[in-house]
C-alpha positions in Angstrom: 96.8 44.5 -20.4 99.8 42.5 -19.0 102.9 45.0 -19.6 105.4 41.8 -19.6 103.3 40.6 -22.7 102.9 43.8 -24.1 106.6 44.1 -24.0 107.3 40.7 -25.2 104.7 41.5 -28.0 106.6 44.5 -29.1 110.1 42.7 -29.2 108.3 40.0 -31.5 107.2 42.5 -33.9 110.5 44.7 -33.8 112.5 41.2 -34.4 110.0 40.0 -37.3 110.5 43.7 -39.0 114.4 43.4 -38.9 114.2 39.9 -40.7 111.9 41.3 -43.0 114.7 43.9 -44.0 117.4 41.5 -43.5 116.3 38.9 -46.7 114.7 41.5 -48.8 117.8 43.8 -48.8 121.1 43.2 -46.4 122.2 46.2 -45.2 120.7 48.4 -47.8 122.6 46.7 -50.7 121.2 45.0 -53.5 122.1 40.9 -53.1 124.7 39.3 -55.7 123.5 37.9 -59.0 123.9 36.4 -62.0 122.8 38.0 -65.7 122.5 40.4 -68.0 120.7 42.9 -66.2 122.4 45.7 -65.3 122.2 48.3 -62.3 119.3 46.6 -60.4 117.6 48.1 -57.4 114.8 47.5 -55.3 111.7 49.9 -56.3 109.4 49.0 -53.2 109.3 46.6 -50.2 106.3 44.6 -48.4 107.4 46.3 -45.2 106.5 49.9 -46.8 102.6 48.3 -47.0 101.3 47.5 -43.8 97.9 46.5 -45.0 99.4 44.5 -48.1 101.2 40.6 -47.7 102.7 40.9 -51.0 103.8 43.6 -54.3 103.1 42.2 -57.2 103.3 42.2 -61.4 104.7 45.7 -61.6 104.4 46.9 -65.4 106.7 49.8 -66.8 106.5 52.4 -69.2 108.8 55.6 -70.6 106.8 59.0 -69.7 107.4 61.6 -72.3 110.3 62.9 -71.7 113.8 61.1 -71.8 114.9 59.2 -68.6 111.2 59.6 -67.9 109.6 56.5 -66.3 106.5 55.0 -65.0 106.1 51.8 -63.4 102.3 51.0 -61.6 102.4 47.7 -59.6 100.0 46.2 -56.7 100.1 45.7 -53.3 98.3 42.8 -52.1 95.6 43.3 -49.4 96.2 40.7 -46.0 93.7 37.6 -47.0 93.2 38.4 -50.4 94.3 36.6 -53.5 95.5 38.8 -56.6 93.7 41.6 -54.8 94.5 45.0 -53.4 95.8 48.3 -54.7 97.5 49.4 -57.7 99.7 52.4 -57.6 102.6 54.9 -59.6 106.3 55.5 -58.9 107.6 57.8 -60.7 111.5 57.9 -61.8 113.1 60.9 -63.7 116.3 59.7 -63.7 115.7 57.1 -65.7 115.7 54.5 -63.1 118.6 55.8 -60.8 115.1 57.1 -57.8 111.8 56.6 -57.7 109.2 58.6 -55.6 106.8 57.5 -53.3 104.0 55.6 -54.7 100.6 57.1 -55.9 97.1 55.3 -55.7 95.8 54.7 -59.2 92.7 52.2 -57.8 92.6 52.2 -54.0 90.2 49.7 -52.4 89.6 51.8 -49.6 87.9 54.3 -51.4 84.2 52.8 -51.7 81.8 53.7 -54.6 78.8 54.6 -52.6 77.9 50.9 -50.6 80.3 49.0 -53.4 83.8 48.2 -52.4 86.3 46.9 -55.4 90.1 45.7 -54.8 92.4 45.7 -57.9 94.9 43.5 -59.7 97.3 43.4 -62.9 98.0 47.1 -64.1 98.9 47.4 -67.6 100.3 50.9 -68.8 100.1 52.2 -71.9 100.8 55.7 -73.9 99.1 56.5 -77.3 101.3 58.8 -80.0 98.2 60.2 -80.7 97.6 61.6 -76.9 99.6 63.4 -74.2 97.8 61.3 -71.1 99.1 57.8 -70.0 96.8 55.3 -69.5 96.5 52.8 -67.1 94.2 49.7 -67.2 93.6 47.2 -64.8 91.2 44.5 -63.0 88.5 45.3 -60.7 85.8 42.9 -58.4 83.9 43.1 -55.4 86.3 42.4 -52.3 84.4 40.0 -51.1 84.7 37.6 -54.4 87.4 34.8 -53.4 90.1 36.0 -56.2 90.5 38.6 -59.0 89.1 35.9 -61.7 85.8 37.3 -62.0 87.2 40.9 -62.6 86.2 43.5 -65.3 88.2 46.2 -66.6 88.5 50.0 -65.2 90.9 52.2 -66.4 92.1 55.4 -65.1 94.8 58.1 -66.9 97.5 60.7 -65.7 98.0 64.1 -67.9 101.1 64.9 -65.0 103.2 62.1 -65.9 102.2 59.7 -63.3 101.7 61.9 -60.3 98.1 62.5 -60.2 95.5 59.8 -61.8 91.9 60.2 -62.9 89.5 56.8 -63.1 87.3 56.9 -65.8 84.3 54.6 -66.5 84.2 52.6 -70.2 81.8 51.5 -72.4 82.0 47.9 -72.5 80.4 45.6 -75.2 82.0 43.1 -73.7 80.7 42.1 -70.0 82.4 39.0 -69.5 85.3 38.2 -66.7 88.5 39.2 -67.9 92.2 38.6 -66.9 94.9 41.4 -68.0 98.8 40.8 -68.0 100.1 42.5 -71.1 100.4 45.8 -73.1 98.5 47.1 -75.9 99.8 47.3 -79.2 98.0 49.8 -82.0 97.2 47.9 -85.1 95.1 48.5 -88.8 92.0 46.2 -88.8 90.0 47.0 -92.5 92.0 50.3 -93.0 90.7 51.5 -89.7 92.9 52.3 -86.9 92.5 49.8 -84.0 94.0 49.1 -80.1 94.1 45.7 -79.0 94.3 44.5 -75.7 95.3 40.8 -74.5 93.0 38.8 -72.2 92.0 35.7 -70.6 88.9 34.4 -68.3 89.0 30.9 -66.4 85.3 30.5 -65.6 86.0 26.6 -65.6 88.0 27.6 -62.0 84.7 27.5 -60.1 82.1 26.7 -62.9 82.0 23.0 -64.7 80.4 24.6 -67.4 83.0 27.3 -67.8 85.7 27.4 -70.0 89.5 28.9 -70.1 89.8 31.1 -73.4 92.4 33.3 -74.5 90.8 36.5 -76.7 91.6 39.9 -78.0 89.4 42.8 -77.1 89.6 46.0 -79.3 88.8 49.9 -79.3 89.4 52.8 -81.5 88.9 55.7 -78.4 90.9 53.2 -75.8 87.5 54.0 -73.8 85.0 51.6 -75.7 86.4 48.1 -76.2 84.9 45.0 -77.7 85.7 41.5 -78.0 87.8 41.2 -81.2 88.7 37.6 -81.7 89.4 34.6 -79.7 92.2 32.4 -79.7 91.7 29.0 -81.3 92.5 26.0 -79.1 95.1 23.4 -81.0 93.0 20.5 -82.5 94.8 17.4 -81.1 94.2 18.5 -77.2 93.2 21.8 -75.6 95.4 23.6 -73.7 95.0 26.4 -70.9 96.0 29.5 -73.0 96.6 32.9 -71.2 98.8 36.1 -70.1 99.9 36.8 -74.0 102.3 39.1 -75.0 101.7 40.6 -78.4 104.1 41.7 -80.9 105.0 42.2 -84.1 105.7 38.8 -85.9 108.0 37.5 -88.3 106.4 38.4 -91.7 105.5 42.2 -92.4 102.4 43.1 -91.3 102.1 40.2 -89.0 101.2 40.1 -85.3 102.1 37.0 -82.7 101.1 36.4 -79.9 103.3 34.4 -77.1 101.1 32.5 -74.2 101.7 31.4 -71.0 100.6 27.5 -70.7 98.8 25.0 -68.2 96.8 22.0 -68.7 93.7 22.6 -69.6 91.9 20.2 -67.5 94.3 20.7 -64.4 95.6 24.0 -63.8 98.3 22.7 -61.5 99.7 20.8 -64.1 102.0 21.8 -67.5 102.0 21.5 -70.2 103.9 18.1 -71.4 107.1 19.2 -72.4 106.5 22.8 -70.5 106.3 25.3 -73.4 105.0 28.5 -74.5 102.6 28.8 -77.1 101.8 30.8 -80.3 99.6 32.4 -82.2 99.7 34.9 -85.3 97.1 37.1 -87.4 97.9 38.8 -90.8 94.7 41.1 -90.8 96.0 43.7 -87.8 94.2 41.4 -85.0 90.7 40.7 -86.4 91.5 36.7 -86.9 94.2 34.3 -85.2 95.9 30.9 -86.4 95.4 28.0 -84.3 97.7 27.9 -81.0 100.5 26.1 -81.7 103.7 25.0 -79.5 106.4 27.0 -79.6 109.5 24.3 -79.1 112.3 26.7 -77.9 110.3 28.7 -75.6 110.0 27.1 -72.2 106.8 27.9 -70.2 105.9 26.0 -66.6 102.8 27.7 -65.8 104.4 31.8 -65.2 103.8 34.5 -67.0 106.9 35.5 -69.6 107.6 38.3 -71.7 107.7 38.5 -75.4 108.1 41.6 -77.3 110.2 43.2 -80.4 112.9 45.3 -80.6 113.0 48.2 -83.1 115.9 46.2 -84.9 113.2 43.8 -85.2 114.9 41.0 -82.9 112.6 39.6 -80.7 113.1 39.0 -77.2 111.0 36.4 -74.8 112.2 36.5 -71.0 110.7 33.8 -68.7 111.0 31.6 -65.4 113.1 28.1 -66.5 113.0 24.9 -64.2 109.4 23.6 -63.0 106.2 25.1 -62.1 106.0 27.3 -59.0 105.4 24.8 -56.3 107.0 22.2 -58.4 110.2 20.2 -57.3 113.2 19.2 -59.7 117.1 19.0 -59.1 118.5 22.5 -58.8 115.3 23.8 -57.8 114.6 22.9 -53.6 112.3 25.8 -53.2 110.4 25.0 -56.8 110.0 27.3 -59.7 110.0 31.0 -60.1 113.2 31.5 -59.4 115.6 32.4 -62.1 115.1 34.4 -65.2 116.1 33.8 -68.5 116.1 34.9 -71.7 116.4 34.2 -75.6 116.7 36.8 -78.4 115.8 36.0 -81.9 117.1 37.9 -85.0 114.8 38.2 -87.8 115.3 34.9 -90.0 117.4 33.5 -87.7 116.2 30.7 -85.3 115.7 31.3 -80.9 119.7 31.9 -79.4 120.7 29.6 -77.0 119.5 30.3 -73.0 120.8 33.5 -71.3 120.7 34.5 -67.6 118.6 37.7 -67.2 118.7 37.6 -63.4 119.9 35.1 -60.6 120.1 35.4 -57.2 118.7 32.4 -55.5 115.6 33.8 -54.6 111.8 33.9 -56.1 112.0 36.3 -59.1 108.6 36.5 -61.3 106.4 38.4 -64.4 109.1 40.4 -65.8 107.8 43.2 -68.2 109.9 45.6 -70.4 110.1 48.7 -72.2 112.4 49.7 -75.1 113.8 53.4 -74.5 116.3 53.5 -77.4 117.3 50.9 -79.6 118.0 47.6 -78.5 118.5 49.2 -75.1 115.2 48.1 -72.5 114.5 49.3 -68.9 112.8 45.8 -67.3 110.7 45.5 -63.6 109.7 42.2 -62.2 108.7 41.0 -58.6 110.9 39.3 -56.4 111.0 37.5 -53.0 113.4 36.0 -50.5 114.8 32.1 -51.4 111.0 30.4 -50.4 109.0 33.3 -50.1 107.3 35.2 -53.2 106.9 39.0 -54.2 108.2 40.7 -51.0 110.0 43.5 -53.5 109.6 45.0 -56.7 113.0 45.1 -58.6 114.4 47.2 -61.4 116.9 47.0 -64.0 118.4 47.8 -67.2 119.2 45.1 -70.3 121.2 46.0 -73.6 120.7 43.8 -76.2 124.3 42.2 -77.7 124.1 41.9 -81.6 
């Protein structure tokens, strides 16, 4: 080999590594921002995945012990879509460090001749159990995307540091889409889980459809499909990555939906908002989708969830959708997040700044660890360049 290129090869790479570390994180310090958020810091960077082009959706959760926390996010694999790895950090100082990252689902690892990459962990820890679980998309790696995944789930009895995958019983076989927690509910006296999902089969199929539905299990290892989401009457609309929570009325759940046309997923909704859905029987039936006026949605995933005060709290993206173009935004969407609280009986508060800092910021999830007090994770990039880091950060809720 030519040593001159070899050497000119070398400086390229050393160059394109320093401006890797230069926009995620200048000189080791977190960049100024704008919001609410408090004592944000950067989990994990691209740069620490060599196989991966991007970390994505990171999802957190409170271990069982205080200051105890778990957050399982994915590393994208080079030429993939929504497809690589899922892993574990592990903080015990509630946020302050976090450990190096442990596989959950590794597509490396083959099953016999079969090789799977992952997407879209979702965490989640039953009062009833001392494990943690972990859910999460699986497909063949040679499928185009992650839209034609199924779920696998695997659980940690170490608090996050050592996972074991476990195979379900699944009486529903369909694709599936995950992006949000499950909630444990009463459906005909019995206790229930229920687990948020979404398929877009009408992405490659002209016979396939895009529903929203709720699967269900009583073991969290043998889930069937619950209910569906009913599409609005007047004009369909592409319904998926619900949050559910407690509603407004006792013994009511809603569910909050990110939005697109129905027809063309590059398109909004017209205005750009979030929609809604409720149940009063713990899960087992669900009102028509309706618009939800305050609660702006262009086509990225929010966050909706209750405190235990019982104000609710729905953080999302605000300007266009993520390649779209409006004053303010030269890079498009996805950048800012905001957020609205709602006390209960009381209508949506005016918009406030979660987290600003000129650059990408996207799918923000959050955990409550004492009252009104959450610990929040989303994935951020550089000013036109998406989910290069995972960042952390702490939000107190003002009365």
């Amino acid at each position: 080999m030519n040593v001159k290129l070899l050497k000119k090869s070398s400086r390229l790479s050393f160059s394109l590594f320093v401006f890797l570390i230069a926009i995620t994180n200048s000189d080791g310090q977190e960049l100024p921002y704008e919001g609410d958020v408090t004592e944000v810091r950067t989990i994990r960077r691209i740069e620490q995945h060599p196989y991966a082009w991007r970390v994505w959706q990171p999802f957190i959760i409170q271990g069982h012990k205080k200051n105890h926390l778990i957050v399982a996010f994915g590393a994208m694999v080079n030429g993939k879509k929504d497809m690589g790895d899922i892993l574990a950090t592990v903080s015990k100082n509630d946020g302050d460090t976090w450990g190096e990252p442990i596989p959950i689902f590794n597509h490396r690892q083959r099953q016999g001749a079969l090789q799977f990459a992952y997407a879209n962990p979702v965490l989640y820890k039953s009062p009833e159990q001392d494990v943690i679980w972990c859910y999460a998309m699986r497909s063949p790696i040679a499928s185009e995307n992650s839209e034609e995944s199924h779920l696998v789930a695997a659980f940690t009895a170490d608090g996050g540091f050592s996972w074991t995958q476990v195979e379900m019983a699944m009486h529903y076989t369909g694709p599936l889409i995950l992006n949000a927690g499950i909630v444990e509910t009463e459906i005909m006296g019995k206790k229930r889980y229920l687990l948020p999902a979404h398929r877009n089969t009408l992405a490659a199929d002209s016979r396939g459809s895009r529903d929203h539905f709720v699967l269900s299990s009583s073991s969290l290892l043998e889930w069937k499909l619950e209910a569906f989401i009913p599409q609005p009457i007047d004009a369909r609309v592409f319904l998926h990555e619900g949050n559910i929570a407690p509603g407004d009325r006792k013994g009511e759940l809603k569910m909050v939906m990110r939005t697109a046309n129905y027809d063309d997923s590059s398109l909004t909704t017209n205005p750009p908002r979030a929609y809604s859905s409720v149940s009063s029987d713990g899960g087992h039936t669900w009102s028509v989708a309706r618009p939800e006026p305050d609660l702006h949605n262009a086509k990225s995933k929010g966050y909706f969830g209750q405190a235990s005060d019982g104000t609710h709290i729905y953080v999302y993206n605000d300007g266009p959708a993520q390649r779209g173009r409006e004053p303010g935004f030269p890079n498009g969407g996805r950048t800012s997040l905001r957020y609205k609280i709602k006390s209960a009986g009381r209508d949506w508060s005016e918009e406030l700044t979660f987290y600003h800092a000129g650059i990408k910021n996207s799918y923000p999830t959050l955990v409550e660890v004492a009252p009104g007090d959450f610990r929040c994770v989303w994935d951020s990039g550089t000013a036109d360049v998406s989910r290069t880091h995972i960042h952390f950060g702490k939000l107190k809720l003002k009365p």
